[in-house]
C-alpha positions in Angstrom: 89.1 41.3 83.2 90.7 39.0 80.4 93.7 41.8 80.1 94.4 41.4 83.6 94.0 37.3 83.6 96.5 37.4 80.7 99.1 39.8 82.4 98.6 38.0 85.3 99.4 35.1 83.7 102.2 36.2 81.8 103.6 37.8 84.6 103.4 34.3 86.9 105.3 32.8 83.9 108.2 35.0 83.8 108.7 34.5 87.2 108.7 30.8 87.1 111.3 31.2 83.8 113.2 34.2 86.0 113.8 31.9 89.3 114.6 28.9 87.8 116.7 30.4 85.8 118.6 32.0 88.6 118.8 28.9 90.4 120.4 27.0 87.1 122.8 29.8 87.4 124.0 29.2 90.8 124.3 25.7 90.3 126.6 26.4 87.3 128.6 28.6 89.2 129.6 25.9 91.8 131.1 24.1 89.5 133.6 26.8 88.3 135.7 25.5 91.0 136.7 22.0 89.0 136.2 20.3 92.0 134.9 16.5 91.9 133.1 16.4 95.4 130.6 18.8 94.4 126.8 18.9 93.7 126.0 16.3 90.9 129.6 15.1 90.7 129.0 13.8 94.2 127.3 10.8 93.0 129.4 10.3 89.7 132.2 9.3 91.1 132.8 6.3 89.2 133.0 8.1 86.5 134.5 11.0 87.7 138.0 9.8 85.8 136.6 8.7 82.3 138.3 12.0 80.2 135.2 11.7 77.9 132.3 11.3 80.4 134.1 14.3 82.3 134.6 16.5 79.2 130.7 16.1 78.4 129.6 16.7 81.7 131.5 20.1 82.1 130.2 21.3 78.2 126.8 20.4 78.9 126.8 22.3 82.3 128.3 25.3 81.0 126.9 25.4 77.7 123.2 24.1 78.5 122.4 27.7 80.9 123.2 29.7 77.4 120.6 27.6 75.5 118.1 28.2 78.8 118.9 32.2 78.7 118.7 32.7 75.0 115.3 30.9 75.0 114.2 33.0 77.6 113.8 36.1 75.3 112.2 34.4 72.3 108.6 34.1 72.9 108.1 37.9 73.9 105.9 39.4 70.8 107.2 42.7 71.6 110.7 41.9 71.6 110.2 40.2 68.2 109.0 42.8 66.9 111.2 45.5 68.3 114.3 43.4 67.8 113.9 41.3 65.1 117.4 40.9 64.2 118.4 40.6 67.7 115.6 37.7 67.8 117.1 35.9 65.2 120.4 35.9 66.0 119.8 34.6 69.4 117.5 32.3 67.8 120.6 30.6 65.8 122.9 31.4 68.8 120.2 28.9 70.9 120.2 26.3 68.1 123.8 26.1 67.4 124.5 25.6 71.2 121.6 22.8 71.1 122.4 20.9 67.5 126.2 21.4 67.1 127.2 21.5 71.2 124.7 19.8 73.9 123.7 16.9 71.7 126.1 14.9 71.6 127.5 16.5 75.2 124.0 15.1 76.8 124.2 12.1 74.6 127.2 11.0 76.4 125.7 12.2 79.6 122.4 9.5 78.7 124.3 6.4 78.0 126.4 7.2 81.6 123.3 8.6 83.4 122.3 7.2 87.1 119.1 5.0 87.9 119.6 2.1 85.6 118.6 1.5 82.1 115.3 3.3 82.4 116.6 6.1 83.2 119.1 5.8 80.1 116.2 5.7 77.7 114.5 8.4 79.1 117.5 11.0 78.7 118.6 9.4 75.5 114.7 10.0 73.9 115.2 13.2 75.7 118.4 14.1 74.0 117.3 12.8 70.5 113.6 15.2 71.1 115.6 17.9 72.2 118.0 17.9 68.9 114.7 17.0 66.4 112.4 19.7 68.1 114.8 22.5 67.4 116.3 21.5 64.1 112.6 21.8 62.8 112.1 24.8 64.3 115.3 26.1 62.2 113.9 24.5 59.1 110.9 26.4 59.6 111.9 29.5 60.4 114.0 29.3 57.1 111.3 28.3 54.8 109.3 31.3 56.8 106.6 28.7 58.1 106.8 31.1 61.3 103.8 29.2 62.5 105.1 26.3 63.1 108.4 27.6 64.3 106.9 28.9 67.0 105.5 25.4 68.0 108.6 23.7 67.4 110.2 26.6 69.8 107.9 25.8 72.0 108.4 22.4 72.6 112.1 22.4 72.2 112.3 24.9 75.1 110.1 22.9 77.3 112.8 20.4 77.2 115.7 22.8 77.6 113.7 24.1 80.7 114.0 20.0 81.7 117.0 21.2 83.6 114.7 23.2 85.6 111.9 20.8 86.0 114.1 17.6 86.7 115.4 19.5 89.6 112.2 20.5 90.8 110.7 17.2 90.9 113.5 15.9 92.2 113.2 17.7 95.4 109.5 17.2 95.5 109.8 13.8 95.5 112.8 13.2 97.9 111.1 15.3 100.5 107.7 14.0 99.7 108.4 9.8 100.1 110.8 7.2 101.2 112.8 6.4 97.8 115.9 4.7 97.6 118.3 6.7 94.9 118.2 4.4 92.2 114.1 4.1 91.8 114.0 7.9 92.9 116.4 9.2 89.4 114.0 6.9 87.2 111.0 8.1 88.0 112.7 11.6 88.3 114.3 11.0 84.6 111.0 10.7 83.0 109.4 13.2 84.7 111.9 15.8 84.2 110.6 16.0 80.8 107.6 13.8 80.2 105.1 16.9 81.7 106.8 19.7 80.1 106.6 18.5 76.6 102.5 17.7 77.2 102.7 21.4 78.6 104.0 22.2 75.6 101.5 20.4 73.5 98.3 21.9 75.7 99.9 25.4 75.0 100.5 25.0 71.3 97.1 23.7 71.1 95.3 26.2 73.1 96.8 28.9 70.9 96.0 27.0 67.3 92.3 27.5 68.9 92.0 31.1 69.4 93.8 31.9 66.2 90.7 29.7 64.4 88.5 31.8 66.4 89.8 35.3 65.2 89.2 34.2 61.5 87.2 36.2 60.0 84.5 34.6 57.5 84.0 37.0 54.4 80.5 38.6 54.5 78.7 38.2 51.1 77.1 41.0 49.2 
């Protein structure tokens, strides 16, 4: 019964990961055009001529799906340990495209972001988690503290999967109660992210348990 729970499970996650992926890529794709009167860029259009607002919003939408797809493959035990040089050189492929690209791409995207200065601080404590989470995953993996990569993994793809989430609860929300725009993206900025990374923490935690519970205590003779 706990095999089947656990595929179950798993499988109920992939899905999740599967569709919104998907979805991110058909957003990105309707944006391939250039064209400012489209999705997001609808509502940015006093910003839509700023050269570095509009570079930063076309490398973080374009760059940002490759961070979500290469994080897709990395918590599959099998394919670690089928693949793993495949494993790690996604695994720098995702952190390159997070540290060196989207960081400062979303950065510029935070201090420009809609909904007031709330919403600013959430995406710029977003941004700066984002970078911290997956630079100490790196660190880690380098000094071989797989462990704890893992966990730093972990929660740095619960906030690439933000893009997802903030989506989601955006459409929850709008369809759900009377908002105006402005108070609807703050309380959509925070929890785009806010959930995901206590997901993350309930996960990492969960798992830190049952690997104290396999432990095996010496028997003495």
């Amino acid at each position: 019964m706990k095999i089947v729970a656990f595929i179950a499970r798993n499988l109920f996650v992939y899905l999740v990961l599967c569709v919104g992926t998907f979805l991110m890529l058909r957003l990105t794709a309707s944006y391939l055009a250039f064209r400012d009167d489209v999705e997001f860029l609808r509502f940015k259009q006093d910003y839509i001529h700023n050269p570095v607002w509009k570079a930063a919003f076309y490398v973080h939408v374009f760059t940002a799906i490759i961070a979500l797809l290469a994080g897709f493959t990395q918590f599959s035990p099998d394919f670690l340990k089928r693949y793993k040089k495949l494993h790690r050189l996604i695994g720098r492929l995702y952190a390159w495209d997070i540290l060196v690209i989207n960081f400062p791409a979303a950065m510029i995207m935070a201090v420009y972001a809609n909904g007031l200065l709330p919403s600013k601080i959430a995406f710029v404590i977003l941004d700066c988690l984002w970078f911290w989470f997956t630079y100490k995953a790196v660190i880690a993996a380098r000094q071989k503290r797989f462990t704890e990569h893992k966990q730093y993994m972990i929660r740095s793809y619960a906030l690439t999967f933000s893009a997802i989430t903030l989506r989601m609860w955006k459409l929850i929300l709008s369809n759900s109660f009377t908002i105006d725009p402005v108070t609807l993206y703050m309380i959509d900025a925070w929890l785009g992210f806010v959930p995901n990374l206590l997901l993350a923490e309930w996960i990492i935690r969960r798992s830190s348990r049952k690997r104290s519970h396999t432990v095996t205590v010496p028997t003495q003779r």
